[in-house]
C-alpha positions in Angstrom: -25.8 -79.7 142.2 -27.3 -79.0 139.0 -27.6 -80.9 135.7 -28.9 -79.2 132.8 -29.3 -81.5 129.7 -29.4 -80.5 126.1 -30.9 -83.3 124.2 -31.3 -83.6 120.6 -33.8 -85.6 119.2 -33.2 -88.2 116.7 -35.2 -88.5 113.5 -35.2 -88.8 109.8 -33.2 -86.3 108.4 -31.5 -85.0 111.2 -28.0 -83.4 111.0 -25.5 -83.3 113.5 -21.5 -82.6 112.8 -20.0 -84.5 116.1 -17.1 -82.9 115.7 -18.1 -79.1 116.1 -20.2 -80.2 118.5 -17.3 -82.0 120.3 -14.4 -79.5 119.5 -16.1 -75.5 118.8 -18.8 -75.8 120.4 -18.7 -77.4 123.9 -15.4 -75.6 124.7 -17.0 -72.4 123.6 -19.5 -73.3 126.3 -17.1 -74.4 128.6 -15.0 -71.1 128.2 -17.8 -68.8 127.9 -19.1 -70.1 131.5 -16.0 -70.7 133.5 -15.2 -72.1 136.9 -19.1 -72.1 136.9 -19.4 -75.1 134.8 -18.4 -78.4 137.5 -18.9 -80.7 134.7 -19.2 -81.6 131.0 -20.7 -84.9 129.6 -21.8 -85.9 125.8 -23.5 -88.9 125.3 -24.0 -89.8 121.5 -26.9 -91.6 121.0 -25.9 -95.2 119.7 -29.7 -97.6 120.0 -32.9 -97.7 121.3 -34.5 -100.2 123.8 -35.3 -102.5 120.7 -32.4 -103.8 119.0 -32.1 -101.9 115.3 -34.0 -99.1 116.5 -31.9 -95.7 116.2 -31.7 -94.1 119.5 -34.4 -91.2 120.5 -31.3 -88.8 120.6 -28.2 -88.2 118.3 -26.5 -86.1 121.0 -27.4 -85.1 124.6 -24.9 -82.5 126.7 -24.8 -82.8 130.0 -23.7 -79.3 131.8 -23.3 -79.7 136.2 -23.9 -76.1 137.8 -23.7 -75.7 142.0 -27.3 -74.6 141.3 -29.7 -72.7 139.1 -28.6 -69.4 140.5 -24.9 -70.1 138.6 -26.4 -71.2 135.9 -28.4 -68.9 134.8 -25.6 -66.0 136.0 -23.1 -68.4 133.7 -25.0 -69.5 131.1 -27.5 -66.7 130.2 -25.6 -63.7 129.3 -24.0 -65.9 126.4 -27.5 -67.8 125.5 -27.8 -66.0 121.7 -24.3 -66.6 121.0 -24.5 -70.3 122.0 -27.8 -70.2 120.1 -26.5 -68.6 116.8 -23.6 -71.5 116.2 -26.5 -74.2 116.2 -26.2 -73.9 112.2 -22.7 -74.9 112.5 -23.5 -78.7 113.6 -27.2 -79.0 113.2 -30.7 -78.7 111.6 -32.5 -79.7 114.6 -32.7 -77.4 118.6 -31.9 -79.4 121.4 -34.5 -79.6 124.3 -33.6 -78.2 127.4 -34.2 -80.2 131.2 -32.3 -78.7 134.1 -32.6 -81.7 136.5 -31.4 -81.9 140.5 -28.7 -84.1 140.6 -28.7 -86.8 142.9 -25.3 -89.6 143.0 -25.3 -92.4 145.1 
């Protein structure tokens, strides 16, 4: 298995409607890629390691793939749509990691 992480970094000034993000624009993810996606996770960033620090991220998506292979076949063909709506929750890209995933 697959996780591919969408992170978007916190800083002064940054945007980010929770609410799209949460209720267009995940499910347009989630429908666009079908029984391809295993998983869906949002963190919102709350704190940092030092207590009254803001966290390093406002948002981070968390996508779980059998692999890269169904990813990309998923994901790709969609990638400028799901690109285009990022002016419709926020004025900052996210940062893309596709990780292995590893539970214990």
């Amino acid at each position: 298995m697959i996780k591919v992480s969408v992170m978007y970094p916190n800083s002064k000034g940054v945007q980010f409607d929770v609410d799209y993000y949460k209720n267009k624009h995940l499910p347009m993810i989630s429908n666009a890629v079908g029984n391809a996606l295993k998983g869906l996770e949002l963190d919102l960033g709350i704190g940092s390691r030092n207590s009254g620090e803001p966290a390093p991220y406002v948002a981070i998506a968390h996508l779980i793939f059998e692999d890269v292979a169904s990813f990309q076949d998923a994901f790709g063909p969609h990638v400028k749509v799901f690109a285009a709506d990022l002016k419709n929750y926020s004025n900052v890209k996210g940062v893309f990691q596709i990780s292995e995933l590893i539970t214990f």
